[in-house]
Structure formats: structure tokens, C-alpha cells
C-alpha positions in Angstrom: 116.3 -61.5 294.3 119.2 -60.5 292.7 120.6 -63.0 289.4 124.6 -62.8 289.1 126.3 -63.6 285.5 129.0 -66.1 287.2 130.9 -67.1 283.7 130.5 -67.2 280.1 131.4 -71.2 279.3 132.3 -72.4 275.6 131.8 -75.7 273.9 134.7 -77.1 272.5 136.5 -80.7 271.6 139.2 -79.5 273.0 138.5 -77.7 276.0 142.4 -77.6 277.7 143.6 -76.4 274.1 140.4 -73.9 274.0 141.4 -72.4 277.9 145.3 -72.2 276.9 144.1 -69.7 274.2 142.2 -67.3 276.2 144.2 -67.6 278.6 147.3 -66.7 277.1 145.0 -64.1 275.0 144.0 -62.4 278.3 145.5 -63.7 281.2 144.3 -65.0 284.8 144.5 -67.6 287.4 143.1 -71.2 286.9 141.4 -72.2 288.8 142.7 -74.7 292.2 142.9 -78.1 290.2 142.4 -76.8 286.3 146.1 -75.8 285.5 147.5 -77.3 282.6 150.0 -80.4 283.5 153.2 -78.9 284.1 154.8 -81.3 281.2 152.3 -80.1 278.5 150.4 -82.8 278.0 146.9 -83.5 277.1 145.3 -84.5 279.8 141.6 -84.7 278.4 139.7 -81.7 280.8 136.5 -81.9 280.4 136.2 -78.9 282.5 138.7 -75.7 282.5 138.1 -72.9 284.5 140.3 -70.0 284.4 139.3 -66.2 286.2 141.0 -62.7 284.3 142.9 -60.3 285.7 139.3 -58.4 285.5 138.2 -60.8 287.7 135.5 -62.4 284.7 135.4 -66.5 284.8 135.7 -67.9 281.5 135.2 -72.1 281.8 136.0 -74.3 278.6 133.6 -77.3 278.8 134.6 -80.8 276.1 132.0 -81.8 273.6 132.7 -84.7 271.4 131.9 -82.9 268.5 131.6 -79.3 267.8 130.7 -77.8 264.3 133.1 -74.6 263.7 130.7 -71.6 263.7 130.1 -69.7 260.5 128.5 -67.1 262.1 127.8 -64.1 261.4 126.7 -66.0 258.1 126.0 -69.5 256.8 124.2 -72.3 258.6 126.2 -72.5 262.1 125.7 -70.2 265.0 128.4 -68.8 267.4 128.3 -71.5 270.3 128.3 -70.5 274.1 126.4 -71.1 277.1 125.6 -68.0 280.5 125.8 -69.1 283.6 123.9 -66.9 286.2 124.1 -67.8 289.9 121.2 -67.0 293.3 122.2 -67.2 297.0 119.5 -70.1 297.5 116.6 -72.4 296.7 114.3 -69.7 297.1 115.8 -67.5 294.6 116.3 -70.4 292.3 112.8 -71.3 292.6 112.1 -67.4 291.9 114.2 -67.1 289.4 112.8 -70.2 287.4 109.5 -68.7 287.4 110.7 -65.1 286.3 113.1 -66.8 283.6 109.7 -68.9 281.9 107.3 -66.3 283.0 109.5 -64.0 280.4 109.2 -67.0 277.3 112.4 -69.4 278.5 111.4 -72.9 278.4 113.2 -75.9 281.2 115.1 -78.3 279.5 117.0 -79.6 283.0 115.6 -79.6 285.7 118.2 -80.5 289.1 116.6 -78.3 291.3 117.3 -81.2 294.4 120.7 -81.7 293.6 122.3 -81.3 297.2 126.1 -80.0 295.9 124.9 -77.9 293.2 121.1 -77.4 292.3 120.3 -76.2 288.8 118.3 -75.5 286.4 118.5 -75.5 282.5 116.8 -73.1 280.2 116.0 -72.1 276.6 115.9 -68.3 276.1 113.0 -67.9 273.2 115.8 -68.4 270.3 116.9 -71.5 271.7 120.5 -70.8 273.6 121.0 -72.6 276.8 121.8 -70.9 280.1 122.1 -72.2 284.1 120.6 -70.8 286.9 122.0 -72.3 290.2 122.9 -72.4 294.0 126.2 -71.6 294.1 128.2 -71.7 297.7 129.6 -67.8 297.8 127.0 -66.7 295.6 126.8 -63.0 297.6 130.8 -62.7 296.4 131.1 -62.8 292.5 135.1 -63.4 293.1 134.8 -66.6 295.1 135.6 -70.0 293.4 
């Protein structure tokens, strides 16, 4: 079994105006269907999905409301999500019981969705992070 980071996604209320930063930060390709509308407007993504020039995915996901972080200090922690990806249902099933054999807890459970089975963790503190099927999932630079 062999778990694959596939891309670090962030919260935000504004996830096209969250993707146009990094991106123009870093650089990369968007992915087929997530470019910005050519005439700059907002056209309320809820998903943005953009790949560096190093080849890392970074995906911008809309939340109706996100608290600013005041992390490193003050009552709000920084705000992100991992998503790991396994070649099959085998390995996901695997991979769930490593994941809460090691203290994460299942807080989603889509293991039968057809397109895209999943599951949803808790690490012990309490982030969120994805295991799932992913078509490609032996080639980390496939969409």
C-alpha cells in the first residue's frame, strides 16, 4: 500500500480570489475547467484547482464563512485540509484501518461512492484529511 499526498486544499469565502493569489504568487496551470473567466468576473467557484510549475496541486475550496486565523497565537488556528490518494478499494479499505488504527477517528464515510470513494478523518488534534480512489492514482501528475 503506498498513500500519495495529492493536494494541500484551503478554506476560504472566496475561493477564485484565494486561487488568483497563489497563483500569481507561484505560478501553474489550472486546471481543464477552473480558469478564471476571461473578463474578470466573479463567478462564485466553489472549487479551484490549480497545479505549480513544481508540479504540487493547490485546490481553493468556498466556505460561507471563514474566521481569519490568528495563528501562531490567539483563539483561531491556521485552516487547511491534506488530501492523500490509493490506487483502489483495497487500499482505501487498508488505509482506513492503518489511519484509525494510529488514533484518526471517521467523520465521512463514502467509501461506495462509484466516481470518487472517500473517506473523512480526524487526525488526534482534530484536522480533517481525505483518503480516496482517485482514477490515475499510480501518476501523482495526472488531473
Amino acid at each position: 500500500m503506498t498513500l500519495q499526498l495529492r493536494q494541500t486544499v484551503l478554506d476560504a469565502e472566496d475561493a477564485r480570489g484565494l486561487a488568483a493569489f497563489y497563483h500569481s504568487l507561484v505560478g501553474g496551470t489550472y486546471r481543464p475547467g477552473d480558469e478564471p473567466p476571461a473578463d474578470g468576473s466573479d463567478d462564485g467557484a466553489e472549487w479551484v484547482t490549480f497545479r505549480t510549475p513544481a508540479g504540487v496541486r493547490l485546490a481553493f475550496q468556498r466556505v460561507a464563512d471563514l474566521p481569519r486565523a490568528t495563528w501562531p497565537e490567539g483563539p483561531v488556528p491556521q485552516q487547511l485540509h491534506l488530501d492523500f490518494m490509493v490506487a483502489d478499494a483495497d487500499e482505501l479499505e487498508q488505509s482506513r484501518a492503518r489511519a484509525v488504527s494510529l488514533g484518526a477517528t471517521v467523520v465521512d464515510d463514502q467509501s461506495a461512492d462509484p466516481e470518487e470513494a472517500l473517506y473523512v478523518f480526524t487526525d488526534p488534534a482534530g484536522h480533517p484529511f481525505c483518503v480516496f480512489v482517485a482514477a490515475g492514482a499510480t501518476d501523482p501528475t495526472a488531473w
